[in-house]
C-alpha atoms as an extended CHARMM CRD file, in Angstrom:
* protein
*
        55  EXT
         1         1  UNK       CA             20.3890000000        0.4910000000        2.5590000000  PROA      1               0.0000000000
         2         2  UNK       CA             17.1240000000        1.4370000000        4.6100000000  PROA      2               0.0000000000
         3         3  UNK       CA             14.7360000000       -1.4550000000        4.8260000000  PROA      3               0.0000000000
         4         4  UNK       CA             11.3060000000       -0.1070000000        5.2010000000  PROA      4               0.0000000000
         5         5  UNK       CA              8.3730000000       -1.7350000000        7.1580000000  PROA      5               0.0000000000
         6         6  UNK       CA              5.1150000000       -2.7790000000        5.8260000000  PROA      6               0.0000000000
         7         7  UNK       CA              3.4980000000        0.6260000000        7.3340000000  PROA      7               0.0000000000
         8         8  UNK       CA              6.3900000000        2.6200000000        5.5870000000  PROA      8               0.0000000000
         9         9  UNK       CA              5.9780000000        1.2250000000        2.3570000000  PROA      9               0.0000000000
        10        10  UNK       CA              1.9190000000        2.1520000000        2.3450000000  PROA      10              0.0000000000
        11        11  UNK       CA              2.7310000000        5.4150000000        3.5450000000  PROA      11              0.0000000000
        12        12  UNK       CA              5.4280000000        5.8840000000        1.1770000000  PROA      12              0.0000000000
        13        13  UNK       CA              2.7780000000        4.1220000000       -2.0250000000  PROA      13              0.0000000000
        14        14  UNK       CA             -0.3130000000        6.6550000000       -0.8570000000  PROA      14              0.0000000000
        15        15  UNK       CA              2.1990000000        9.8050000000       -0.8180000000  PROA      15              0.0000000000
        16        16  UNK       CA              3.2370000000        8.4820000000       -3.9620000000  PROA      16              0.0000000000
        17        17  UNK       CA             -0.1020000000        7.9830000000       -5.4000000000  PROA      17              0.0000000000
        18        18  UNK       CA             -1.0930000000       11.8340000000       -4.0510000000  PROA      18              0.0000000000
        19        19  UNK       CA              1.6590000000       13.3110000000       -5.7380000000  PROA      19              0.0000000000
        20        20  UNK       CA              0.8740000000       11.5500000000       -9.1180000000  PROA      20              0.0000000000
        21        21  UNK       CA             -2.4150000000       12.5620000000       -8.9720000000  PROA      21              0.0000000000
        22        22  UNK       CA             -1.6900000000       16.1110000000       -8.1470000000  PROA      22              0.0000000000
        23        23  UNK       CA              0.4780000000       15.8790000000      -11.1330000000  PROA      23              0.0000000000
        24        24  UNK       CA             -1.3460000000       17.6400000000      -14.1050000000  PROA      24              0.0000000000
        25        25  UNK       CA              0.7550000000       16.0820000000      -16.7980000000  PROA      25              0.0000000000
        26        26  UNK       CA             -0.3600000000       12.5820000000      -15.7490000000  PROA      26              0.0000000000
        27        27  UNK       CA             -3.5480000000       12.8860000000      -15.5880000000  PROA      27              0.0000000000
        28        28  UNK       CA             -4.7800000000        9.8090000000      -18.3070000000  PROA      28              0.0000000000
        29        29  UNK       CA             -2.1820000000        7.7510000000      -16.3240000000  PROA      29              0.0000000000
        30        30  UNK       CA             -3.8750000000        4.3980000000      -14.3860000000  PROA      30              0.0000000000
        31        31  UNK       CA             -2.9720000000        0.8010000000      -13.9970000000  PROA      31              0.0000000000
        32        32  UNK       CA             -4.2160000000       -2.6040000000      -14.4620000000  PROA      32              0.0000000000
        33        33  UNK       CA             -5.1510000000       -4.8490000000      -11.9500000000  PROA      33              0.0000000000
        34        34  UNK       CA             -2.4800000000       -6.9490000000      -13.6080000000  PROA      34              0.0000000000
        35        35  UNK       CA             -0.0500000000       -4.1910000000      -12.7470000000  PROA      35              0.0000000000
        36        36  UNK       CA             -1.2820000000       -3.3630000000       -9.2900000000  PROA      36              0.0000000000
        37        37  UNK       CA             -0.9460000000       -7.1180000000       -8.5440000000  PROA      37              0.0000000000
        38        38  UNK       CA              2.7670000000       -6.8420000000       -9.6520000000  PROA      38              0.0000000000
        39        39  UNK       CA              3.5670000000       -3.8940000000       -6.9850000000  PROA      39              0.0000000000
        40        40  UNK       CA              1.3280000000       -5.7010000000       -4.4890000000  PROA      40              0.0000000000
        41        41  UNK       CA              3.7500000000       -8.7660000000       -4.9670000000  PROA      41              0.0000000000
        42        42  UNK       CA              6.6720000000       -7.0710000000       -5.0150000000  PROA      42              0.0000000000
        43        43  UNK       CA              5.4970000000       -4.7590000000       -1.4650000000  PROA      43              0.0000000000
        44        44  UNK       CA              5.0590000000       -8.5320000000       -0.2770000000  PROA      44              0.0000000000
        45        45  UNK       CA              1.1380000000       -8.2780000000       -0.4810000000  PROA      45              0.0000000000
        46        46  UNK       CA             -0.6740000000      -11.2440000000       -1.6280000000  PROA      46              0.0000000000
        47        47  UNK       CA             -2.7960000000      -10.5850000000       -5.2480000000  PROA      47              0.0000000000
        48        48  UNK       CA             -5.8170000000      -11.9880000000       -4.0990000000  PROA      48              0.0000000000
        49        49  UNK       CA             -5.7380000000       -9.2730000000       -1.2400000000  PROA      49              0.0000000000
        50        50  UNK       CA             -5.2170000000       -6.9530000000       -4.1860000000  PROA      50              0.0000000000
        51        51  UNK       CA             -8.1840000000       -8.2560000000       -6.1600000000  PROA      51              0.0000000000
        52        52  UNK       CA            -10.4950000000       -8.0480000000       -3.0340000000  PROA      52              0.0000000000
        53        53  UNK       CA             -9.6450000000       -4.6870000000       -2.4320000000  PROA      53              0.0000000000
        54        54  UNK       CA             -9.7690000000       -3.3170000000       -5.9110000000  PROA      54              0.0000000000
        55        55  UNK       CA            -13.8140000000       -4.7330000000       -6.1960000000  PROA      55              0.0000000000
């Protein structure tokens, strides 16, 4: 199992982000900062980081 690196993952989460928003059928989909805080945990990134950047 590949084991990706904090540059990785952000490259891999803005590609990601692109293709979702080139996606016409998702169009009304966004998330909470409830739910960004989540995958910022989870991509080991600390929520108040999240918060900060998000204002």
């Amino acid at each position: 199992m590949k084991v990706y690196n904090e540059k990785e993952i952000g490259s891999i989460l803005t590609r990601a982000t692109k293709l979702s928003q080139d996606d016409a059928s998702r169009d009304s989909m966004g998330l909470s900062l409830e739910e960004l805080e989540q995958l910022g945990r989870e991509a080991g990134i600390p929520p108040d980081l999240i918060r900060k950047s998000g204002s």
